[in-house]
C-alpha positions as CSV (number, residue, x, y, z in Angstrom):
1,X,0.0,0.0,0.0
2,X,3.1,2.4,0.5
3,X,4.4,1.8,-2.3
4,X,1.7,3.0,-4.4
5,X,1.7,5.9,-2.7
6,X,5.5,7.0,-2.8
7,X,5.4,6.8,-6.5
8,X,2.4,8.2,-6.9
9,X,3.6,11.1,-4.9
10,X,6.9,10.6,-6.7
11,X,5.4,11.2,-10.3
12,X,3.9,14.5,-8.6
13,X,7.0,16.0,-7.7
14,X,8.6,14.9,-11.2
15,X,5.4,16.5,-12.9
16,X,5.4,20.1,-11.0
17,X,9.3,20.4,-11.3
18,X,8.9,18.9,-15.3
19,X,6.8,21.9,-15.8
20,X,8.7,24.8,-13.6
21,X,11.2,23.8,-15.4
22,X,9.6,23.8,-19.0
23,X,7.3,27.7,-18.0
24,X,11.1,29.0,-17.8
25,X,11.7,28.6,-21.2
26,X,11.0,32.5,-21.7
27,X,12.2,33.6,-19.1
28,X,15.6,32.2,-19.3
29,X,15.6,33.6,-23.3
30,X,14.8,36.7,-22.1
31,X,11.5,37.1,-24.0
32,X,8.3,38.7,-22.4
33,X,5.6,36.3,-21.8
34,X,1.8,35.4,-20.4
35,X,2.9,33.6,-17.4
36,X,1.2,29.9,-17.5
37,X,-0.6,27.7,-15.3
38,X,-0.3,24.2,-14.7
39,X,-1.6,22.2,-16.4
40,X,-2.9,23.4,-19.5
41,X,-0.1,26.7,-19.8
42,X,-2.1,29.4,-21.2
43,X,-5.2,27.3,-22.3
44,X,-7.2,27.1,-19.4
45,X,-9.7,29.1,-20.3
46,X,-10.0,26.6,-23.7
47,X,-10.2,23.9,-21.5
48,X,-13.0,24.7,-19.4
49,X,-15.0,25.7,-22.3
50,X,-14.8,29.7,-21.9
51,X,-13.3,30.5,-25.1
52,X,-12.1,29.1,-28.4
53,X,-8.3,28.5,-29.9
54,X,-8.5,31.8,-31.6
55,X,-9.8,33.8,-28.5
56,X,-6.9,32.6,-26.6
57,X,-4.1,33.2,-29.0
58,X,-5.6,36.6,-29.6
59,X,-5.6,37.3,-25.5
60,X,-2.1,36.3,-25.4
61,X,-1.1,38.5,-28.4
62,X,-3.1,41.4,-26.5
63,X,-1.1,40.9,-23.4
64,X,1.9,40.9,-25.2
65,X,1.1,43.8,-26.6
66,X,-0.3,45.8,-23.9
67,X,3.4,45.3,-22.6
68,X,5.0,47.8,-25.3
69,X,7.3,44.9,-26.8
70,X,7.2,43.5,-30.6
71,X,7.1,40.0,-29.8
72,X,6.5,37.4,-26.8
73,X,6.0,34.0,-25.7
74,X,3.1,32.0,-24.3
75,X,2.7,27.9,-23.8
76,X,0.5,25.2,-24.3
77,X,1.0,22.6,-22.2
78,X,4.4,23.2,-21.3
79,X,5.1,23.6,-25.2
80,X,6.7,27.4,-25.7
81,X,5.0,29.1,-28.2
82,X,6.4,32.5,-30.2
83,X,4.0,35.4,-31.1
84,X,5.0,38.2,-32.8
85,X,2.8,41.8,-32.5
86,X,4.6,43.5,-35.1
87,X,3.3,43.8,-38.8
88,X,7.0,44.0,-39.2
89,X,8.0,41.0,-37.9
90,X,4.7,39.3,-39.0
91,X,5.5,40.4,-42.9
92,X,9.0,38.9,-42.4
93,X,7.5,35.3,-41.5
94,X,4.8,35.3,-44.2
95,X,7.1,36.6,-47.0
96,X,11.2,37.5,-46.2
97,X,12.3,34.5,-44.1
98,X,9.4,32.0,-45.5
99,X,12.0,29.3,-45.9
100,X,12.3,29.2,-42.3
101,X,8.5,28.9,-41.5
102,X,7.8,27.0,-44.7
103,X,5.1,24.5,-43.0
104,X,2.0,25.0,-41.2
105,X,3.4,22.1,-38.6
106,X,0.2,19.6,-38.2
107,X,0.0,16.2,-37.9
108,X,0.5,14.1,-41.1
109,X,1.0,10.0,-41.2
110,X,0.8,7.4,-44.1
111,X,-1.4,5.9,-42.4
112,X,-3.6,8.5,-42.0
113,X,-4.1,9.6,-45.5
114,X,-6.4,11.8,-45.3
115,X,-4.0,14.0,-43.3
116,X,-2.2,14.4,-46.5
117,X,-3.8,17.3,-47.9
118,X,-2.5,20.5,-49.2
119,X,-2.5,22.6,-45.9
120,X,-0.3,19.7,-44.3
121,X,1.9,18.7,-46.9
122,X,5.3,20.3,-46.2
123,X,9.0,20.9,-48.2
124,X,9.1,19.7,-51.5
125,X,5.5,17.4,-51.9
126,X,3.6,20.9,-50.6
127,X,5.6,22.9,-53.5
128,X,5.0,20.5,-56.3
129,X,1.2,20.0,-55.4
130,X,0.4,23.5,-54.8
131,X,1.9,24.9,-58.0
132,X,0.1,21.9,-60.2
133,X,-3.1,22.8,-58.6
134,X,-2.9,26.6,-58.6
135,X,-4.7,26.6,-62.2
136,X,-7.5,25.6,-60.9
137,X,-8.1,28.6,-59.2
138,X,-7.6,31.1,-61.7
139,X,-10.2,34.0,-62.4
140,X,-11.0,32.3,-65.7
141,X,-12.3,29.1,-63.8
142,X,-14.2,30.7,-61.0
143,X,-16.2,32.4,-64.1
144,X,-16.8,28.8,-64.9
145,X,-17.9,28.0,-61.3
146,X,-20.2,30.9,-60.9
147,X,-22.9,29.1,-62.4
148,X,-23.1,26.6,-60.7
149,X,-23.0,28.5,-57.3
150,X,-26.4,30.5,-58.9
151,X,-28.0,27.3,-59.8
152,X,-27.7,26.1,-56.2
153,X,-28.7,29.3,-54.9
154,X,-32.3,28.6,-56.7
155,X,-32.3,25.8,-54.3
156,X,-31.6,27.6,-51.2
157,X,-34.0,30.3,-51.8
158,X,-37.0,26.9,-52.6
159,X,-35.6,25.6,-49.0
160,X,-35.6,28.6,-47.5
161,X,-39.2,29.5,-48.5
162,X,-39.9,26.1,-47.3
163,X,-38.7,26.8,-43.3
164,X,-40.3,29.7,-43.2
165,X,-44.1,28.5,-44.4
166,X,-44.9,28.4,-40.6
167,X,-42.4,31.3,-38.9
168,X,-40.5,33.5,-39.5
169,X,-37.1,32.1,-37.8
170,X,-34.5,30.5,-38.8
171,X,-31.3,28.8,-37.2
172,X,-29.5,30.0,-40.7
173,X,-25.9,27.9,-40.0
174,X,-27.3,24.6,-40.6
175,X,-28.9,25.5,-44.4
176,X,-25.4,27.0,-45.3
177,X,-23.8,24.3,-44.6
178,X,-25.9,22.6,-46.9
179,X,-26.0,25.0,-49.8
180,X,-22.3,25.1,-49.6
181,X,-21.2,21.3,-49.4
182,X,-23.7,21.2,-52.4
183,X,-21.6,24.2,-54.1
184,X,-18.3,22.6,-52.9
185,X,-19.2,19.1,-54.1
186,X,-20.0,20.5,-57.7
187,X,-17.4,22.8,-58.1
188,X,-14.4,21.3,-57.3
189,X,-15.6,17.1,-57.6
190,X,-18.5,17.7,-60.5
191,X,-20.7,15.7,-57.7
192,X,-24.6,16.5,-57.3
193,X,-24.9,15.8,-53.2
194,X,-28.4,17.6,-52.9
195,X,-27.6,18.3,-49.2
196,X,-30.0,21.0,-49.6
197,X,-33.0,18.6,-50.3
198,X,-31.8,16.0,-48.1
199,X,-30.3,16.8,-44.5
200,X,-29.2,13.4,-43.9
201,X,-27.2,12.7,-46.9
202,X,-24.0,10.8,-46.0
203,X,-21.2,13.0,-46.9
204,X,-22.5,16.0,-44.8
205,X,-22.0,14.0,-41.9
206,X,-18.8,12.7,-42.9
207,X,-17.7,16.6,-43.4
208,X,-19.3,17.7,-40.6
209,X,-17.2,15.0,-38.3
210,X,-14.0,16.9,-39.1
211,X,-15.3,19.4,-37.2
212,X,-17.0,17.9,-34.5
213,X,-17.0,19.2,-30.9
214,X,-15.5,15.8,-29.3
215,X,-12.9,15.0,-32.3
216,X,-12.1,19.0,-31.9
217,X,-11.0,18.7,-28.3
218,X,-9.5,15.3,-28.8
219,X,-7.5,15.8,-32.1
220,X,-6.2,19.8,-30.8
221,X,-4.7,18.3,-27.2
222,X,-3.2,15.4,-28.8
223,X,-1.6,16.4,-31.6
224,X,-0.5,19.8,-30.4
225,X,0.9,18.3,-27.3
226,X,2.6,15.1,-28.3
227,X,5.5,15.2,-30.5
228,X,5.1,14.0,-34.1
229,X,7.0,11.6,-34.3
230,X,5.5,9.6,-31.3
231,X,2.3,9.7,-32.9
232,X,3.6,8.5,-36.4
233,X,5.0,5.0,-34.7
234,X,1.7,4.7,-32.8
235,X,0.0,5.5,-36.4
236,X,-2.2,7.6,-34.7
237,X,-5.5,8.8,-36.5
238,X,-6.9,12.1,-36.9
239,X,-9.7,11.0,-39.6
240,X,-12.5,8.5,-38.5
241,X,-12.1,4.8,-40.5
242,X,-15.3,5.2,-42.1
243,X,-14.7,8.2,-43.4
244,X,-11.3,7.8,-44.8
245,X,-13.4,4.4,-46.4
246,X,-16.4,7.3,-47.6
247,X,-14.2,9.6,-49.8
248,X,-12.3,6.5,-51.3
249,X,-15.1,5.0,-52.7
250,X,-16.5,8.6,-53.3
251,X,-13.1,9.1,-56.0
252,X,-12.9,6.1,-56.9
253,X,-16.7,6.1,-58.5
254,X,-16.2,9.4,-60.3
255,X,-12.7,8.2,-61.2
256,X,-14.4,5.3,-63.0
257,X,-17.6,7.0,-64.5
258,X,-15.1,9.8,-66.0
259,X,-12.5,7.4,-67.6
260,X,-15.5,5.0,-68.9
261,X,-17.5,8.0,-70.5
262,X,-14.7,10.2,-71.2
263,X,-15.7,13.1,-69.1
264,X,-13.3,15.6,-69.0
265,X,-14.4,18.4,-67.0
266,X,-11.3,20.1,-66.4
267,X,-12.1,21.1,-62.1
268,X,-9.9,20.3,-59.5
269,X,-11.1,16.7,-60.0
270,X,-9.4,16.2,-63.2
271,X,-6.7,17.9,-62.4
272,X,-5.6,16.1,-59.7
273,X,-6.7,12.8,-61.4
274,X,-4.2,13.5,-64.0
275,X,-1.0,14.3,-61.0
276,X,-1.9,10.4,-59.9
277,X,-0.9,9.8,-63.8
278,X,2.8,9.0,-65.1
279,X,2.5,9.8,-68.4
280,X,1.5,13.0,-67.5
281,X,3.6,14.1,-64.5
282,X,6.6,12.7,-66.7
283,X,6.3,15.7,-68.8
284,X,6.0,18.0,-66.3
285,X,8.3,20.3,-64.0
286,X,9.4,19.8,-60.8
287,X,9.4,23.2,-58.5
288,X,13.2,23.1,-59.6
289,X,12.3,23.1,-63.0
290,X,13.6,19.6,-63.5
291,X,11.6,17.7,-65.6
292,X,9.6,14.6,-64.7
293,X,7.9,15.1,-61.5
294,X,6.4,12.5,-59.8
295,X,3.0,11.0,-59.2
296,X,1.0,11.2,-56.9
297,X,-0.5,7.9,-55.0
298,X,-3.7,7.1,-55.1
299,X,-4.2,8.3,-51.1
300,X,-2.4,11.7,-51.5
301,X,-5.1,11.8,-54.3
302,X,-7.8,11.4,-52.5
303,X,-6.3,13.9,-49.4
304,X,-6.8,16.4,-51.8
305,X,-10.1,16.4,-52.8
306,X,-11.1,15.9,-49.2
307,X,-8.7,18.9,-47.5
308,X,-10.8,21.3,-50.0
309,X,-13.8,20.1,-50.1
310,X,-13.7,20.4,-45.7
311,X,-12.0,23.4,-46.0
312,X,-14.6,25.1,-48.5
313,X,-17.7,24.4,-47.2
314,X,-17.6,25.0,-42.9
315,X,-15.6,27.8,-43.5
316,X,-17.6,29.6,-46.3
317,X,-21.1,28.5,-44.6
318,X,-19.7,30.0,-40.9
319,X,-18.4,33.8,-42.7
320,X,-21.7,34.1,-44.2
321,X,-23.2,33.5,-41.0
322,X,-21.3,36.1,-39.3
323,X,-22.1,38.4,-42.1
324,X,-25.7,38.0,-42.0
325,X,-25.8,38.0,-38.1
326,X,-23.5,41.5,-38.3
327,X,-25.7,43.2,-40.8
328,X,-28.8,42.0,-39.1
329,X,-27.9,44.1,-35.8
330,X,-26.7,46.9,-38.6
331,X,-29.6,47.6,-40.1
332,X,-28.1,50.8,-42.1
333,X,-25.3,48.5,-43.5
334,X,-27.6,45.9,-44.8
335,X,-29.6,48.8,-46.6
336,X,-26.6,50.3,-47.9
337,X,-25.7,46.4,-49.4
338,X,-29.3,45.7,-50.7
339,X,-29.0,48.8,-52.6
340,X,-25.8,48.0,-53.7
341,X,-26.9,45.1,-54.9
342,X,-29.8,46.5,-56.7
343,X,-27.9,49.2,-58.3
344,X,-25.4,47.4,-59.3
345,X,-28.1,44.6,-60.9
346,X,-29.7,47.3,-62.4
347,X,-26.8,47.8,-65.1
348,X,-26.4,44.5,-65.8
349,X,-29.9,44.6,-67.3
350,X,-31.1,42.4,-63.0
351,X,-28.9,39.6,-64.5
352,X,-26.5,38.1,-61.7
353,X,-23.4,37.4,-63.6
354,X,-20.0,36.8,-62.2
355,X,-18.9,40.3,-63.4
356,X,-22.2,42.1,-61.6
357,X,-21.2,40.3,-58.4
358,X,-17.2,41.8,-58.9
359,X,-18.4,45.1,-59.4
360,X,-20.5,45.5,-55.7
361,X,-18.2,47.4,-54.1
362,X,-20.1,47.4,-50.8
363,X,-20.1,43.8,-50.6
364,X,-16.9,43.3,-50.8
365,X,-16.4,45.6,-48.3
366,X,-19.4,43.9,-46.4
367,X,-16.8,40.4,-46.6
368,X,-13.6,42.1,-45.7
369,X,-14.9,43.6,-42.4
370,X,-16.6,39.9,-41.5
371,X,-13.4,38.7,-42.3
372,X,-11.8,41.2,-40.4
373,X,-13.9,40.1,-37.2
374,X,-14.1,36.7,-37.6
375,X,-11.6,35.1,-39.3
376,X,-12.4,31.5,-40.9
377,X,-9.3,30.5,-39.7
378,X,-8.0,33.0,-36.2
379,X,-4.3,32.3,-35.8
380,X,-2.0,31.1,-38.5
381,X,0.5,28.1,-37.3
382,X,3.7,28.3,-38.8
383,X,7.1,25.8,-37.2
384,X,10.6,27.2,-37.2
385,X,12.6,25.1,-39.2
386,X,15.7,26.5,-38.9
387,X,16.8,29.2,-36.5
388,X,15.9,32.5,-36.8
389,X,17.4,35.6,-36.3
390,X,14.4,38.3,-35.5
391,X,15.0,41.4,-37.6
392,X,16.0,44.5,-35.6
393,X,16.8,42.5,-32.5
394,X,19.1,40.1,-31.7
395,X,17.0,37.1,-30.5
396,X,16.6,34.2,-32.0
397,X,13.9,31.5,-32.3
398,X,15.1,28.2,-31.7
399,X,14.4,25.6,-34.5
400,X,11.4,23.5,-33.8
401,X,9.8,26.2,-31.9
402,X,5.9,26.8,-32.8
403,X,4.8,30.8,-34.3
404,X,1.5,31.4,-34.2
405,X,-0.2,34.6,-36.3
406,X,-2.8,35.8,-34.2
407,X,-5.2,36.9,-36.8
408,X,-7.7,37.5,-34.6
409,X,-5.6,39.3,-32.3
410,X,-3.8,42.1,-34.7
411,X,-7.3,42.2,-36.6
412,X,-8.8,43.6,-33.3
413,X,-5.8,46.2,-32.5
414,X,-7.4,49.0,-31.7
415,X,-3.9,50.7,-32.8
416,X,-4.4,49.9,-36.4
417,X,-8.0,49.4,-36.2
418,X,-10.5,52.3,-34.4
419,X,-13.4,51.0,-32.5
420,X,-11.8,47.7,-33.3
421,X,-15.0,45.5,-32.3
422,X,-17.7,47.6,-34.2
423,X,-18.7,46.5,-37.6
424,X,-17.7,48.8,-40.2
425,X,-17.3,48.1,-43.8
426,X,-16.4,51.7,-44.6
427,X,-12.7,50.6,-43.5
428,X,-12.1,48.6,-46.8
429,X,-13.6,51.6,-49.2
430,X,-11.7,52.7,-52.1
431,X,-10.6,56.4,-50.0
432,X,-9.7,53.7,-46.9
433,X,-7.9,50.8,-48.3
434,X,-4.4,52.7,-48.0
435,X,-4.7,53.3,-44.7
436,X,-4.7,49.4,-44.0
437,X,-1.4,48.9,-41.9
438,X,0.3,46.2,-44.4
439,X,0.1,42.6,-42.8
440,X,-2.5,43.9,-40.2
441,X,-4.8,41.9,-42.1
442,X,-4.7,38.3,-43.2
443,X,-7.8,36.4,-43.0
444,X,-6.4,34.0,-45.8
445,X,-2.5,34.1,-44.6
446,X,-0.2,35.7,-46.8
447,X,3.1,35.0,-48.8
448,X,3.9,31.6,-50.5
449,X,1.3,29.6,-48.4
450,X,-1.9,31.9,-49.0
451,X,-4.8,30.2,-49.5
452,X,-5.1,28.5,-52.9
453,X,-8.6,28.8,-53.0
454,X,-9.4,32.0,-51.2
455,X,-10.9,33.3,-54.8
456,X,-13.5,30.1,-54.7
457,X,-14.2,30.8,-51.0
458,X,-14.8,34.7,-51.4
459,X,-16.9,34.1,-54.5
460,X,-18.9,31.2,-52.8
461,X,-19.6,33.2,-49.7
462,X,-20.4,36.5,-51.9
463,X,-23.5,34.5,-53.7
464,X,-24.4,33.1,-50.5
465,X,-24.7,36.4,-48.9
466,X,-26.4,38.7,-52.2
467,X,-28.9,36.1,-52.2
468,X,-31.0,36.2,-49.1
469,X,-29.6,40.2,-48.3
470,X,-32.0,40.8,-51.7
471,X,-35.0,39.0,-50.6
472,X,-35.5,39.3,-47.2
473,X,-35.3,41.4,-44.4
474,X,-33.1,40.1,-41.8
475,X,-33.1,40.5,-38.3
476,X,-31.6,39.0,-34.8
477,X,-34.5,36.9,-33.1
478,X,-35.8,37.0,-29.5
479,X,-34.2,33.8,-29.2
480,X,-30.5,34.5,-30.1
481,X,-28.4,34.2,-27.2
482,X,-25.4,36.8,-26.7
483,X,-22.8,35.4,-29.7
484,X,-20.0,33.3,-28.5
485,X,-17.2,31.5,-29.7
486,X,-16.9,27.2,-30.1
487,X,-14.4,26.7,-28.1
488,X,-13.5,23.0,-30.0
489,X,-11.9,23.3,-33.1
490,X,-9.4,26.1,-35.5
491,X,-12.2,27.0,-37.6
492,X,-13.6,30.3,-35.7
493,X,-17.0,29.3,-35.2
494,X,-20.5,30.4,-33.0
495,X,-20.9,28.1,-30.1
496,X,-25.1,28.7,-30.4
497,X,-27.6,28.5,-32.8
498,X,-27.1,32.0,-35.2
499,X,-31.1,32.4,-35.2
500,X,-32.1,35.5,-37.7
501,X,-35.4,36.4,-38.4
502,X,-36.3,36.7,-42.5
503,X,-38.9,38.8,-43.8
504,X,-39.5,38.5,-47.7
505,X,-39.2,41.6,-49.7
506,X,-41.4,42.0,-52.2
């Protein structure tokens, strides 16, 4: 019975000195810092469910801040983590020094493929993929997707009418999911998933996993806490079996119908259909310019098509959310964009085309301020590959050290941005746009790794938005609890039902 004890008490001691030892790390470097807690470092507040991953880094980013400094430290766990507060320093990650902070740093494993996406491929793989794929993001193809973004929209207006036969509320999120896995599923895989008319269908559950309150908690402590290469011999898995199974059999079906009817389609389908092909890859560059590049596996494949279709459809459904929830308190904003809309409509002879929708200036300021406050994505992970020297001061951050890029935070700076949490599109009018602090704003990162598809995304969620701030009438309901952040996944998110009240316009 003693003996139980002793070590118990023993593996106490060990623990409490283990992480005394580890919350130095700043202070012996010489670096200001949020002083930590044990156990959870500067994540408590995450852990007990107060606030989300991007709330936190942006608090720790304010405190560093509030101390007059550029830069500072804060942990998770006992894991140090570098933040800089300084556009200057910030621009110098994204851009100057990228080939120290080349990789994003998650969790990727053979045998986990569907890890092996774009966002997580790193060195070499992420250069080849990325610059194969980046045609099929070009202007000239998201005229080609535009359509078929309308043509779903007919579909969420018919569903919308529907939910509102009997009242006049609406918990909005869940239909935007739909209407944008639909758009997602089309655009990028040439796949009808009529989510929209069917709420159970199989792959918005499978999408909807990856961001799932439980996996969110589950995959953000292990992954971030244990070291990578742990995990990789214990083969540990961040995607659910039976979906991993799902989108095989999903690519391998449309792989087959396409090569039996010769359906060329040329979307991000095809073209990473023909990066799994030797012929083809043999005649191509390598990011060296050496020729002959090599193919991509069947599972790295597949990754692909997954990472964007996950990517494009929570985080395009959540930003028009928080658009229609912002102009819904902001009445005079939403009639400024309705008449924006209508004007702009109006020369187009009221035909939505994908030129119309460029040329509604208020709405794209209406999407840069959501953006601004809510962020799809709040921080920006980045890993120090090899040490680095930060300009304009002599420290330097240690290789395999963690940087996060508070979005959230330096989007919120009330130094570059006045009244900081009020909702104001005016800041991203033509007369305002140079007096953006550079690399105060990144909703989509910036440098070599900006998001391939932010065009698809911006587009996707502009439709989205035009079409129900034309029709109805939108206000916050009764029943809408103050907004909050989920405090489970990376994806900035509301923790409650977003419930608006629509009123059609005739």
């Amino acid at each position: 019975m003693i003996l139980p004890v002793v070590l118990f008490f023993t593996l106490c001691a060990y623990l409490i000195y283990f992480y005394r030892k580890s919350h130095n790390y700043w202070k012996n470097r010489g670096l200001e810092y949020v002083k930590p807690t044990i156990p959870f470092g500067n994540f408590s507040n995450f852990y007990s469910k107060k606030e989300g991953f991007g709330e936190t880094f942006a608090k720790i980013y304010g405190e560093i801040k509030s101390r007059g400094v550029r830069h500072g430290g804060g942990y998770y766990f006992w894991n140090p983590l570098y933040i800089p507060t300084d556009p200057v320093i910030i621009k110098d990650i994204f851009i100057s020094s990228f080939e120290h902070f080349k990789n994003h740093g998650f969790y990727m494993v053979k045998e986990d493929p569907m890890t092996q996406h774009l966002f997580n491929l790193e060195d070499d793989k992420w250069r080849d993929v990325r610059a194969k794929l980046s045609h099929c993001f070009t202007s000239g193809k998201m005229r080609n997707m535009f359509n078929v973004m309308v043509e779903h929209t007919d579909v969420l207006k018919r569903v919308l009418k529907e939910e509102l036969s009997d009242k006049s509320d609406v918990k909005i999120k869940k239909i935007l999911v739909r209407y944008t896995t639909d758009v997602v599923s089309k655009c990028l895989m040439g796949v009808n998933t009529d989510t929209l008319i069917n709420d159970k269908a199989e792959i918005l559950w499978h999408g909807s996993e990856f961001f799932s309150k439980t996996w969110g908690y589950i995959n953000n402590t292990i992954v971030l806490l244990i070291p990578r290469a742990i995990l990789q011999k214990l083969n540990f898995r961040i995607t659910p079996k039976e979906t991993e199974v799902f989108f095989k059999d999903l690519f391998k079906n449309i792989k087959s119908y396409r090569e039996k009817n010769n359906d060329t389609r040329n979307d991000l389908f095809d073209s990473v259909l023909k990066l799994s092909d030797p012929n083809y890859t043999s005649n191509l560059n390598d990011f060296n310019g050496k020729k002959g590049m090599e193919p991509l596996n069947f599972d790295i494949t597949v990754a692909q098509c997954y990472g964007f279709f996950v990517a494009g459809f929570e985080t395009s459904s959540t930003t028009i959310t928080f658009a229609l929830y912002e102009l819904a308190k902001n009445m005079d904003k939403q009639d400024l964009l309705r008449q924006d809309i209508n004007d702009t409509l109006k020369k187009y002879n009221n035909e939505l085309t994908y030129d119309s929708v460029q040329n509604m200036e208020y709405l794209e300021m209406v999407l840069k301020e959501t953006l601004r406050l809510y962020p799809a994505f709040p921080f920006i992970p980045r890993g120090c590959n090899k040490d680095y020297k930060v300009p304009g001061t002599d420290f330097v951050v240690k290789k395999g050290t963690g940087v996060i890029l508070s979005g959230m935070g330096i989007q919120r700076d009330p130094e570059y941005w006045p009244n900081p949490e009020k909702f104001e599109p005016q800041r991203f009018s033509i007369q305002n746009r140079d007096k953006i602090v550079p690399y105060t704003y990144f909703p989509f990162g910036e440098g070599p790794r900006l998001c391939i598809a932010h065009r698809f995304g911006q587009l996707q969620t502009k439709v989205g938005i035009l079409t129900l701030i034309k029709d109805y009438k939108i206000t916050i309901n009764e029943a809408m609890k103050p907004l909050k952040f989920g405090s489970y996944g990376i994806v900035l998110a509301p923790r409650d039902d977003i419930w608006l009240n629509f009123e059609r316009i005739n």
